[in-house]
VEXDREN-2710 file (C-alpha; in Angstrom, 1 decimal):
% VEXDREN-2710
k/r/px/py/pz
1/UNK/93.8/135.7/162.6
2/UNK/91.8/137.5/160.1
3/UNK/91.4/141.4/160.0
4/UNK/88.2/142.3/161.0
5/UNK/85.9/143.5/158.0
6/UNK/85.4/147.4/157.8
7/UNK/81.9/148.7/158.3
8/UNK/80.2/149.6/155.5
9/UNK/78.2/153.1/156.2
10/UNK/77.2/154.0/152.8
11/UNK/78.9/157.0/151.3
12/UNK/80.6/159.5/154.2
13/UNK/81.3/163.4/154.1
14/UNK/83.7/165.2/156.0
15/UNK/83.5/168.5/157.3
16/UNK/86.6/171.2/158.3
17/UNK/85.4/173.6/160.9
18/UNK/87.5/176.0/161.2
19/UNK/86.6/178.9/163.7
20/UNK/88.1/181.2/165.3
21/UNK/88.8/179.5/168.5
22/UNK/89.0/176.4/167.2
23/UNK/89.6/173.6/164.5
24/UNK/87.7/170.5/163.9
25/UNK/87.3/167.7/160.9
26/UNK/83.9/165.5/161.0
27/UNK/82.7/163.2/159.1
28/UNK/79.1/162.3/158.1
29/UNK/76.8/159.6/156.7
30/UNK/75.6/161.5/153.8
31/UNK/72.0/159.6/153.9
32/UNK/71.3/160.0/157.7
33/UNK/73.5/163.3/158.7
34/UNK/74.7/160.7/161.7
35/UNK/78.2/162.2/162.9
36/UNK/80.9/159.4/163.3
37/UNK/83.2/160.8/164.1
38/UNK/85.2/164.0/164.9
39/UNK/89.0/165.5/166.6
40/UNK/89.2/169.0/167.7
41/UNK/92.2/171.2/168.6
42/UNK/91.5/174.5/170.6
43/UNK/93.9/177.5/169.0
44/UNK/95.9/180.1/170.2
45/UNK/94.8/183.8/169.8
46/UNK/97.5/186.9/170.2
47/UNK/97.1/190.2/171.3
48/UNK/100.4/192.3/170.3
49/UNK/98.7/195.3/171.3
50/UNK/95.5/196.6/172.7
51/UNK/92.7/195.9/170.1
52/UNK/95.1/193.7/168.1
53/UNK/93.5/190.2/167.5
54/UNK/95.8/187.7/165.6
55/UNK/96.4/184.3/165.0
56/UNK/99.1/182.1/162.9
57/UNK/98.0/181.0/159.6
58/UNK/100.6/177.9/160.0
59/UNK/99.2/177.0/163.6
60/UNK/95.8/177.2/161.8
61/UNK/96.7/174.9/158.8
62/UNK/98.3/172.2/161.3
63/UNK/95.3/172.1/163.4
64/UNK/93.5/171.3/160.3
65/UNK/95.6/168.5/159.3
66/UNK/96.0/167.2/163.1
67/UNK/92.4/166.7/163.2
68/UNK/92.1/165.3/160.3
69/UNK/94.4/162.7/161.1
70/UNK/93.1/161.9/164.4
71/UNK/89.8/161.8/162.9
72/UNK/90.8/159.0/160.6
73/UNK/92.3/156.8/163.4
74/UNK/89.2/157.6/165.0
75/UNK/86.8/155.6/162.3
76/UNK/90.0/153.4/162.2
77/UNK/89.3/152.1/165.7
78/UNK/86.0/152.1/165.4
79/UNK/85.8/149.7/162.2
80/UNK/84.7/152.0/159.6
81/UNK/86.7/152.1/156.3
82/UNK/88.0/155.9/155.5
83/UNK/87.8/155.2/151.7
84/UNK/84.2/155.9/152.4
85/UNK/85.1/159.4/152.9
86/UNK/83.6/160.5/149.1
87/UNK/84.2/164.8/149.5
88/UNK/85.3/167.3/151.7
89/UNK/83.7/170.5/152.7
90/UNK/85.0/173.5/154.5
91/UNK/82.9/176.1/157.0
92/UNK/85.8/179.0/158.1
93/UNK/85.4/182.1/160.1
94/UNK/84.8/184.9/158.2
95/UNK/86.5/188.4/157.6
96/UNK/90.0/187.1/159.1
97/UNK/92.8/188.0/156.6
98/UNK/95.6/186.2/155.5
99/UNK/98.5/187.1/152.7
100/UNK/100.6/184.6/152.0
101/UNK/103.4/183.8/149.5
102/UNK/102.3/181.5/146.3
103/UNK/105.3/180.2/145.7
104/UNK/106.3/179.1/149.0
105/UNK/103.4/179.3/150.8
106/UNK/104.7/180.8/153.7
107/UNK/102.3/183.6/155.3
108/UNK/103.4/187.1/154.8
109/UNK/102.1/188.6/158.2
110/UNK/100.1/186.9/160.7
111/UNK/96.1/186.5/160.5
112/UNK/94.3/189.6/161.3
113/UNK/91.0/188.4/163.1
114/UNK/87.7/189.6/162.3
115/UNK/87.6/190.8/165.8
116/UNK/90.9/192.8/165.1
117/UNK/90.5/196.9/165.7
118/UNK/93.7/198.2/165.1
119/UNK/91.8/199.8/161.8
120/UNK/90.0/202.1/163.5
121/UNK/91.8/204.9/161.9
122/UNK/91.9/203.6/158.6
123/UNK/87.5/203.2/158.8
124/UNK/87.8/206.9/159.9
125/UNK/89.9/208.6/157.4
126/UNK/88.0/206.4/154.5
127/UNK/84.7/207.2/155.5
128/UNK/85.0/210.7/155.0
129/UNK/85.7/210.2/151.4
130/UNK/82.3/208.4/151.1
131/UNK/79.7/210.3/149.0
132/UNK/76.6/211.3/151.9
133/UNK/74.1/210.6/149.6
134/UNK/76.0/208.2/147.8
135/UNK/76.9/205.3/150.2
136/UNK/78.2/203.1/147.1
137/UNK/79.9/200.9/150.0
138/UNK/76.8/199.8/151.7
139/UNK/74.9/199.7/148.3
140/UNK/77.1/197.4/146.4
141/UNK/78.2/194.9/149.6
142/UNK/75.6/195.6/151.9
143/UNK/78.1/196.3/154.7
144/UNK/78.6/199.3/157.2
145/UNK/82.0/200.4/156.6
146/UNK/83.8/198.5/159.9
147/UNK/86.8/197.0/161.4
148/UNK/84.9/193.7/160.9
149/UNK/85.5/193.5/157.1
150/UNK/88.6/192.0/155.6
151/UNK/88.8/195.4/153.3
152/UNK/90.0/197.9/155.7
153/UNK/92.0/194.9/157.1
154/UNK/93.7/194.1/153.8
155/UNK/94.1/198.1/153.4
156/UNK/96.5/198.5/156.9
157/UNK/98.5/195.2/155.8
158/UNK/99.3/196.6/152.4
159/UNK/100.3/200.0/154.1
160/UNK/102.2/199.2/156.9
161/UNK/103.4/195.7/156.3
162/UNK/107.1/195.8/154.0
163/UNK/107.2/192.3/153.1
164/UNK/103.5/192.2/152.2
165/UNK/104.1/195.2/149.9
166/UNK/107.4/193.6/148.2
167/UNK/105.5/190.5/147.6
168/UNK/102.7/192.6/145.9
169/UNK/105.4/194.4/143.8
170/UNK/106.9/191.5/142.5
171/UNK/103.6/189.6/142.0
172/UNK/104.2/186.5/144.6
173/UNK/101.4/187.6/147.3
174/UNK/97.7/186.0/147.7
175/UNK/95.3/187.2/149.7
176/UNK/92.2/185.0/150.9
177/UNK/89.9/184.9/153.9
178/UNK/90.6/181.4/155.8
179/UNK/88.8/179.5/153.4
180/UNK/91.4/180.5/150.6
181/UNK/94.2/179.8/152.8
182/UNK/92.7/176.4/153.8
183/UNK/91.8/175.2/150.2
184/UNK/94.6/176.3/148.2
185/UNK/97.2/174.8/151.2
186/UNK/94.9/171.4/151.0
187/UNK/94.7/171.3/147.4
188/UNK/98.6/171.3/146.8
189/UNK/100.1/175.0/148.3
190/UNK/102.2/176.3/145.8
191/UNK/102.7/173.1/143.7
192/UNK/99.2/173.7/141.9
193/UNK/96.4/175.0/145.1
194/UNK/93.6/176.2/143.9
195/UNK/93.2/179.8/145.0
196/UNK/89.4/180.5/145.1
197/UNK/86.8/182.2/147.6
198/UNK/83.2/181.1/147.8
199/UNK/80.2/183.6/147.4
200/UNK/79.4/183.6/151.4
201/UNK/82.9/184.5/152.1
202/UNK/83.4/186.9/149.3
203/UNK/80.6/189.0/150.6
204/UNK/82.2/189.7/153.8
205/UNK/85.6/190.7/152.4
206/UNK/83.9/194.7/151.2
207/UNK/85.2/194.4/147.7
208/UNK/82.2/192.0/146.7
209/UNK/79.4/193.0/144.8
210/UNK/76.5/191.0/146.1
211/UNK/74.3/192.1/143.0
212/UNK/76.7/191.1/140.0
213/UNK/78.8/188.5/142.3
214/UNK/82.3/189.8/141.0
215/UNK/84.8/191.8/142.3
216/UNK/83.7/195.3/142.0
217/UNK/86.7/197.4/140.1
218/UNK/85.4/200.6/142.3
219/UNK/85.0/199.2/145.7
220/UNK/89.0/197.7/145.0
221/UNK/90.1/200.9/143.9
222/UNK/88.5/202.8/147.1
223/UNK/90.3/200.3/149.2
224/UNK/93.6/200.5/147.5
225/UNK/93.3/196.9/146.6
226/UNK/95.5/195.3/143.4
227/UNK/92.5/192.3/141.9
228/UNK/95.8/190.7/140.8
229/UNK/95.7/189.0/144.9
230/UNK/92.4/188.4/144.6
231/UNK/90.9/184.5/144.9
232/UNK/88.4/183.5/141.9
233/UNK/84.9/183.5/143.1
234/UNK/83.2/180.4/143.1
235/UNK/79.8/179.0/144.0
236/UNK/79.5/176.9/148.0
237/UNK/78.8/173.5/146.1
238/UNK/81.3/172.3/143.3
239/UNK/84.2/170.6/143.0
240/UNK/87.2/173.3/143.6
241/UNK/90.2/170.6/143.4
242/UNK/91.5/167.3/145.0
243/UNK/93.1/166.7/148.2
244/UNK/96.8/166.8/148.1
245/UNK/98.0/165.7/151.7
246/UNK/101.1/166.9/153.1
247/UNK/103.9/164.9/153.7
248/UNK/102.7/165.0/157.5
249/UNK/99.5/163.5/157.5
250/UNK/99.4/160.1/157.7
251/UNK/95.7/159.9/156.1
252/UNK/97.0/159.0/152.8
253/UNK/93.4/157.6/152.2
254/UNK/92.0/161.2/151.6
255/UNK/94.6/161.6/148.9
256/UNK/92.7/162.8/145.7
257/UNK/89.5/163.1/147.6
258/UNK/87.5/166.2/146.5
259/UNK/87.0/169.2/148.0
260/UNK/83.6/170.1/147.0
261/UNK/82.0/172.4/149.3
262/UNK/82.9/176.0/151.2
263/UNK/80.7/178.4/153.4
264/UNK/81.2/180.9/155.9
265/UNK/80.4/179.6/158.9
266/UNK/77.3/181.1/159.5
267/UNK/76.4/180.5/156.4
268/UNK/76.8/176.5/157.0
269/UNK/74.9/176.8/159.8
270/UNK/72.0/178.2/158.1
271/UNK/71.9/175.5/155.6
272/UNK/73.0/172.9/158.2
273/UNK/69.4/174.0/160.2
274/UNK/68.0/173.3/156.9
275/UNK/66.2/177.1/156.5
276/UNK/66.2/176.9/153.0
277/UNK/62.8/178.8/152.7
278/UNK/62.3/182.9/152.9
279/UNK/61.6/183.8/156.7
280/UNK/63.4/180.9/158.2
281/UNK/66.1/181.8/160.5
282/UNK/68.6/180.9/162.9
283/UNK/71.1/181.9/165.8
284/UNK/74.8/180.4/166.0
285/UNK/76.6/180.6/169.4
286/UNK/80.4/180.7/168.7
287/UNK/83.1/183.0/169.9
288/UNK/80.1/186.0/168.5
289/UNK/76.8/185.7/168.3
290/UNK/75.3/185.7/164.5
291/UNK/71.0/185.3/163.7
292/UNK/70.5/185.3/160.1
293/UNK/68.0/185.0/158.4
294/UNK/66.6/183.8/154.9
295/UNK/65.5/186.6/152.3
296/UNK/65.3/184.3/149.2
297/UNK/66.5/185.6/146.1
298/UNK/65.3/188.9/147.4
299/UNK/68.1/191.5/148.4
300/UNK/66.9/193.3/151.4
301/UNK/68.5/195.9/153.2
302/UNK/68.0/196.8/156.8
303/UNK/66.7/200.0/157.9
304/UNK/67.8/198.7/162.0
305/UNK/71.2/198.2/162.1
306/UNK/71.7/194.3/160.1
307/UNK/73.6/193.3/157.5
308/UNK/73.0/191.9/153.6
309/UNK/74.7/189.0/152.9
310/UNK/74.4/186.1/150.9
311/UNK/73.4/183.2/152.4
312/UNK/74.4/180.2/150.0
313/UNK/74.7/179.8/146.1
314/UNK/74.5/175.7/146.4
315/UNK/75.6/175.1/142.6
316/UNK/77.5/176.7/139.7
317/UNK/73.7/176.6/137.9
318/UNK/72.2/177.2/141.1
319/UNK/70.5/180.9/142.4
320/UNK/72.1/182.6/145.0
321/UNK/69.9/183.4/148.3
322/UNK/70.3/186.3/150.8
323/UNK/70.2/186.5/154.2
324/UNK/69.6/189.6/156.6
325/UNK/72.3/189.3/159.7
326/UNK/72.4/190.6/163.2
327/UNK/76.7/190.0/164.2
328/UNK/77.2/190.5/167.6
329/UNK/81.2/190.3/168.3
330/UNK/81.5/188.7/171.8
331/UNK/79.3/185.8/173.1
332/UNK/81.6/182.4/174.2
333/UNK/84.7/185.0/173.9
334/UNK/83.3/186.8/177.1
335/UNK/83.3/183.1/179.0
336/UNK/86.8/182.5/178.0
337/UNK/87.7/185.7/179.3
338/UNK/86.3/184.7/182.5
339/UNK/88.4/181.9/182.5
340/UNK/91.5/183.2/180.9
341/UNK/92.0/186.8/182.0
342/UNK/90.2/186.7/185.2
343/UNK/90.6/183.3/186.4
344/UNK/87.1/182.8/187.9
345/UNK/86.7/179.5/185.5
346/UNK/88.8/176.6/185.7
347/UNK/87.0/175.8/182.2
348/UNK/84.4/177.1/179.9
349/UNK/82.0/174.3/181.4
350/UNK/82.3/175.5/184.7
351/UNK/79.7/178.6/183.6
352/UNK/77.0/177.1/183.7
353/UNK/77.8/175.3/187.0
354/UNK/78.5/179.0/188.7
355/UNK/75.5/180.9/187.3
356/UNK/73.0/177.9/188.7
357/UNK/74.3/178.6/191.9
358/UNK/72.7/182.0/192.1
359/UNK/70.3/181.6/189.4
360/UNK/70.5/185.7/189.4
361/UNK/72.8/188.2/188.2
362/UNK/71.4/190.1/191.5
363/UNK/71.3/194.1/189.9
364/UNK/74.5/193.3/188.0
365/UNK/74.9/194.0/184.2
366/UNK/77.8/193.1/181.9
367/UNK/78.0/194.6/178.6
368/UNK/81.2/192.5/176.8
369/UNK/81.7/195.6/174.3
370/UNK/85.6/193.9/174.1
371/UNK/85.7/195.2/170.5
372/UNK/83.1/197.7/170.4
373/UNK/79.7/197.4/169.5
374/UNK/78.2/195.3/166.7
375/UNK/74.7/195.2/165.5
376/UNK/72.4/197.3/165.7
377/UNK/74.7/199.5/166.9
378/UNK/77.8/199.7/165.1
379/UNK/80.0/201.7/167.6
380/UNK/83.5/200.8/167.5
381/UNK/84.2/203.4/170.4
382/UNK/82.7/201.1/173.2
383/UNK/84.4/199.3/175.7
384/UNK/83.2/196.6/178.0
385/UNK/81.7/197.6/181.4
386/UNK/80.0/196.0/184.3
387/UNK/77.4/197.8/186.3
388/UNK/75.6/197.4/189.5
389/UNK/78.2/196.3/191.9
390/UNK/77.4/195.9/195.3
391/UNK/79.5/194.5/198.0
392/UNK/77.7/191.6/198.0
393/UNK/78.4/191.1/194.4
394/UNK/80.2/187.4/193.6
395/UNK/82.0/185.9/190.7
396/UNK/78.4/183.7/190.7
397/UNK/76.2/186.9/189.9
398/UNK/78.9/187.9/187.5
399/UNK/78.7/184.6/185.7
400/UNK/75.0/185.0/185.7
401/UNK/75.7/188.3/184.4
402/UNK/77.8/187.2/181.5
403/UNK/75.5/184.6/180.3
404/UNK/72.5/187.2/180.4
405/UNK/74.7/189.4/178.5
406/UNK/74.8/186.9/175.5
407/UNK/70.8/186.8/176.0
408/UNK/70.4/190.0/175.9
409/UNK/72.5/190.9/173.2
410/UNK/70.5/188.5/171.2
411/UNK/67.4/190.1/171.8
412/UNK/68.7/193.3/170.6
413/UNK/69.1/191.9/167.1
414/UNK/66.1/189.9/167.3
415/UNK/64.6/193.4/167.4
416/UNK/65.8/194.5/165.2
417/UNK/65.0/192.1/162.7
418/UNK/61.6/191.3/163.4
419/UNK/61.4/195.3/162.7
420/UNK/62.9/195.0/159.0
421/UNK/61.3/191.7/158.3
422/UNK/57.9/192.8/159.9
423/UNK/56.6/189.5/161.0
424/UNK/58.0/188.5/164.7
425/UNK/60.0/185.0/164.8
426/UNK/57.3/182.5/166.6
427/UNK/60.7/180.6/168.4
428/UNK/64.1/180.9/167.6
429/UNK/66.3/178.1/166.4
430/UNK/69.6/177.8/167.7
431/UNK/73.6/176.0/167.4
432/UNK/76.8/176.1/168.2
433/UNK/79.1/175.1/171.4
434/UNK/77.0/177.5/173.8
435/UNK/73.6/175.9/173.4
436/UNK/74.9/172.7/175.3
437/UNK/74.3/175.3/178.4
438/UNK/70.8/174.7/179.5
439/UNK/71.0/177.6/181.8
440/UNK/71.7/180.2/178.6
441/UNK/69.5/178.6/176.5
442/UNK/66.5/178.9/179.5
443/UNK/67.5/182.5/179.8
444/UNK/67.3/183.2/176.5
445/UNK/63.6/181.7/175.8
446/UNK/63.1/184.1/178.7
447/UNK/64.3/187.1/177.6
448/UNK/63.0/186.6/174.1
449/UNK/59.7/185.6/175.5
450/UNK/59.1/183.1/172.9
451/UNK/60.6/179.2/172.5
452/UNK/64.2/178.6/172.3
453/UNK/64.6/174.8/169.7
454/UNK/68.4/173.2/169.8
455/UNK/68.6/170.6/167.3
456/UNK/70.2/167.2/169.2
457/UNK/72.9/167.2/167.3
458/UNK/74.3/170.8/167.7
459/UNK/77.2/170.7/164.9
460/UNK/75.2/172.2/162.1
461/UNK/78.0/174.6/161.2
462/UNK/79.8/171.8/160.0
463/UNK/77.0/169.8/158.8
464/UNK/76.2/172.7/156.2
465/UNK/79.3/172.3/155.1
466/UNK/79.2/168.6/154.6
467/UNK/75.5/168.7/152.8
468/UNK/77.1/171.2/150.0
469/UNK/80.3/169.2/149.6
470/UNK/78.5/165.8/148.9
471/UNK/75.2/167.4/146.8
472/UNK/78.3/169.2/144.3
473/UNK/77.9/168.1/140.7
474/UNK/80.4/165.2/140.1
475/UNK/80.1/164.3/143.9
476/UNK/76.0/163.7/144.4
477/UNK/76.1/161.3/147.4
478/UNK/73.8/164.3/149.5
479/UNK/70.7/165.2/148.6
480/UNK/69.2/168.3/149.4
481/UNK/65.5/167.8/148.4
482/UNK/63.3/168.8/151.2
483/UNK/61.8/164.8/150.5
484/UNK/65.2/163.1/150.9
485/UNK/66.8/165.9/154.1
486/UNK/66.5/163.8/157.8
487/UNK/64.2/164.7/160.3
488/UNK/65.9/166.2/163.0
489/UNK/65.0/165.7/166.9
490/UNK/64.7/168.9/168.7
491/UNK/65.1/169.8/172.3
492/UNK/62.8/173.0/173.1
493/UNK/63.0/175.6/176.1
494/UNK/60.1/177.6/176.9
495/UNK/59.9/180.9/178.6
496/UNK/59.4/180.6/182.4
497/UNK/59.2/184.4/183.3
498/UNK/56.7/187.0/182.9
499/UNK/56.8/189.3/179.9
500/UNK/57.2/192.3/182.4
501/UNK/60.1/191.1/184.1
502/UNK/61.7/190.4/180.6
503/UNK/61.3/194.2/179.9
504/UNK/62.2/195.5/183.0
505/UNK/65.3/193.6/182.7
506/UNK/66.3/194.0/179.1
507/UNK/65.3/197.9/179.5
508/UNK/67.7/197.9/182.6
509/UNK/70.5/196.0/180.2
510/UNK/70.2/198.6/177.3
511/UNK/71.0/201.5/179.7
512/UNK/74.3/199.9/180.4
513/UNK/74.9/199.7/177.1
514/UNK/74.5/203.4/176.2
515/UNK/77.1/204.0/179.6
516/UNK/79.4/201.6/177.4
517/UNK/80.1/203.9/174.5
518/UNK/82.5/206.7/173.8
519/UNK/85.4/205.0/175.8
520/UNK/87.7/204.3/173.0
521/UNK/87.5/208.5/172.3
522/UNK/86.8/209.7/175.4
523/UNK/83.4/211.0/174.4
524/UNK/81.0/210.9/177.1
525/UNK/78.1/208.8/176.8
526/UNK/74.7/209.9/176.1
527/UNK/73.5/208.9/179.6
528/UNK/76.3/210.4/181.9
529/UNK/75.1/210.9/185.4
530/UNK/72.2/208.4/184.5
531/UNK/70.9/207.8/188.8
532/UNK/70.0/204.6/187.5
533/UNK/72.8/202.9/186.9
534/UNK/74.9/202.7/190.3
535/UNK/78.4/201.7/188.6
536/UNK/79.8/202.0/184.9
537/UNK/83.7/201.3/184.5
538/UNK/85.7/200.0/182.2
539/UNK/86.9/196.5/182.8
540/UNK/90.4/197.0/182.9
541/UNK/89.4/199.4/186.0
542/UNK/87.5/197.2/187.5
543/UNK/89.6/194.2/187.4
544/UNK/92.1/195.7/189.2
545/UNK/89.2/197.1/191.8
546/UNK/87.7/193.3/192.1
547/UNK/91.6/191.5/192.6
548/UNK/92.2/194.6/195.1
549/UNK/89.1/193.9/197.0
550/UNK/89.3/189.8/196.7
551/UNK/93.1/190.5/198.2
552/UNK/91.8/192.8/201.0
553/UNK/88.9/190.3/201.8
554/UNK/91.3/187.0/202.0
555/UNK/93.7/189.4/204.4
556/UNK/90.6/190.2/206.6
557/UNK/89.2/186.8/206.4
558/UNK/92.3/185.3/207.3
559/UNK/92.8/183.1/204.3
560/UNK/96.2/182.6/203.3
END
């Protein structure tokens, strides 16, 4: 019997999607943006010590090439031929820092994750030797001086790791944010990888200058940092190298394909929503929470609590564009919390199933501060909190409550950002694996008070990265003229509350917050003894007040 003929699609892209609680590899039609196909693996996260976030750079490489290959047998099954596959991009999260050895590629220390705060200390002790009136820090990268950053991070792993420092001293040690890890391991490891960085990711490392796009010589000495580790800096749309695939991947068809694109993740979604145009913006629902939007060429710095970062440099010839961004740390982390810590979720879907139930948080507000506050706030001594417990209090109303908490942290940089921009957003555009909950994504055209639009297909972080890998220069099977881009079919939520309940609720919400900070140093908030606010307690207290109470309640019910 013959073989049956393979489909013929037209030129395909695929996509690595690397985020922090997750991998994925998708592939595209480059001249509809159809996705054909994808594979996902969910990844481990490890917490050695309170604040610590880590995760193994090996485990990460392995999901990549697991979904790689089950993405190919995929479009195997399905008839299509993966020859078509003609580039390769990559979307990463940010800030996380690996070292690794270049000449056997084996990881020096394990991946410190954005979300990490075991640098607390070290932000401290260099802040004081900033300059007040001479912030060259914020200036040059148009960062706060953080935890976030892979700076401060790279800083504690070069003090306190021995083998990291060994490996410095003798010249065998790379450092790279996930994307350098990924690319050079995928483009042959230590028999040739390319070791490069692109612009987006470069700007959140804190050594960047976003002005003259180099490595800045004082922002490296500040930090301690030897440029020797450093990857070169390249633009998000070229060709960096070919696929090399290891000896355990079967998907011997991607061998030599190139990889030709590389953006931060919310950087990919930004130019996988297409806002190519100064003022357009979007809002990505991931493990945070990240609104950016599009300055242009323009450099603009916040006077409320964003960040300046670059949004995209689509081309080697190409101008680099700028985006003002609103982080918020904890948004899907707080529902796999729920799930993993507490227990009150059997899966992450199960949310949206428990907060319908009530359709109310009933008086109870949850502020996920799990590793202190991001924007606007910046204040790494909050903890997380829940407030308003009442007896009658259920893990329903604090599902609701959780979900609101995303809402309205969203709303706080929305603020914010219609303040430094100084035209209000007429609806917000939204992605990511949290906007398949219609309950969230009604609540949050309420609490903004203006229209919440979800693209149908939701997988724009890796779509970004697709459209920049096939437009590269010596790829060109995706063009990104606004003539040639597909229309996109949206699905759009409209607010169904009153603009006075909004406030009373998001005023209520921000008085929790200020009871959330000063727990890391024991500094009392600005609000003690607030009468307003019946409860504020840390959540490690207060799980172990809820399983006491659920035990005592079983006992009196009778339930085993």
């Amino acid at each position: 019997m013959a073989a049956a003929k393979k489909a013929v699609l037209g030129p395909l892209v695929g996509a690595v999607d690397q985020g922090t609680s997750s991998t994925r590899f998708l592939v595209f039609n480059s001249k509809t943006a159809e996705l054909l196909s994808h594979h996902q693996v969910e990844l481990k996260q490890k917490f050695p010590k309170e604040g610590w976030v880590e995760q193994d750079p090996k485990e990460i490489l392995q999901s990549v090439y697991e979904c790689i290959e089950r993405t190919c047998e995929k479009l195997t099954q399905l008839n299509i031929d993966i020859s078509a596959i003609k580039a390769i991009g990559v979307s990463n999260q940010r800030e996380t820092t690996v070292v690794w050895d270049k000449y056997t590629g084996e990881p020096l220390y394990n991946a410190v994750v954005w979300l990490d705060l075991r640098t607390q200390g070290t932000v401290e002790t260099l802040s004081k030797r900033i300059p007040g009136n001479n912030n060259f820090v914020k200036s040059k990268t148009g960062l706060p001086l953080s935890t976030y950053f892979s700076a401060v991070k790279l800083h504690w792993i070069l003090e306190n790791v021995r083998k990291v420092k060994k490996a410095v001293e003798e010249e065998r040690a790379l450092f790279g944010t996930i994307d350098s890890w990924l690319i050079w391991s995928l483009t042959g490891g230590p028999n040739g990888g390319v070791h490069c960085t692109d612009v987006t990711n470069a700007s959140r490392t804190m050594l960047f200058n976003i002005h003259s796009l180099e490595w800045d010589i004082e922002l490296c000495k500040f930090f301690e940092v030897p440029m020797t580790i450093l990857p070169n800096i390249r633009s998000s749309s070229e060709i960096y190298g070919l696929m090399k695939i290891s000896h355990s991947l079967k998907a011997g068809a991607l061998e030599g394909v190139p990889l030709s694109g590389c953006l931060g993740d919310q950087s990919a979604a930004l130019v996988g929503q297409m806002c190519f145009h100064d003022g357009q913006a979007k809002n990505t629902y991931g493990t945070g929470c990240f609104l950016l939007c599009n300055t242009g060429q323009k450099c603009v710095f916040s006077d409320h609590g964003l960040l300046t970062t670059v949004a995209y440099k689509l081309g080697r010839d190409k101008p680099v564009c700028y985006a003002l961004e609103g982080s918020v740390a904890i948004a899907g982390a707080v529902v796999r919390w729920l799930r993993d810590n507490l227990g009150i979720l059997k899966s992450s879907e199960e949310i949206e199933k428990l907060a319908n139930e009530v359709g109310t948080s009933y008086g109870c507000y949850f502020v996920p501060a799990f590793s202190g506050l991001y924007a606007p706030y910046w204040e790494p001594s909050a903890r997380g909190i829940i407030c308003g417990l009442t007896q009658f209090t259920n893990k329903q109303h604090i599902a609701f409550a959780a979900l609101e908490a995303v809402c309205f942290q969203t709303r706080e940089i929305l603020d914010a950002m219609n303040k430094d921009c100084g035209i209000p957003l007429s609806h917000l555009q939204v992605d990511g694996g949290m906007t398949n909950n219609k309950i969230l994504m009604q609540l949050q055209a309420d609490i903004l008070c203006i229209p919440v639009v979800k693209p149908s297909m939701p997988e724009t972080t890796a779509l970004g990265a697709a459209m920049a890998a096939g437009a590269a220069e010596g790829v060109g099977v995706w063009s990104l003229e606004p003539e040639d881009l597909s229309a996109v079919t949206m699905e759009r939520f409209e607010p169904q509350i009153n603009e006075e309940e909004s406030e009373i609720r998001y005023a209520t919400w921000k008085k929790a917050v200020q009871k959330s900070m000063g727990w890391a140093t024991g500094q009392p908030s600005t609000n003690a003894g607030d009468p307003n606010i019946f409860c504020s307690v840390p959540l490690g207290f207060f799980i172990v007040t809820s399983m006491v109470m659920l035990i005592g309640a079983r006992y009196i019910s009778g339930v085993p």
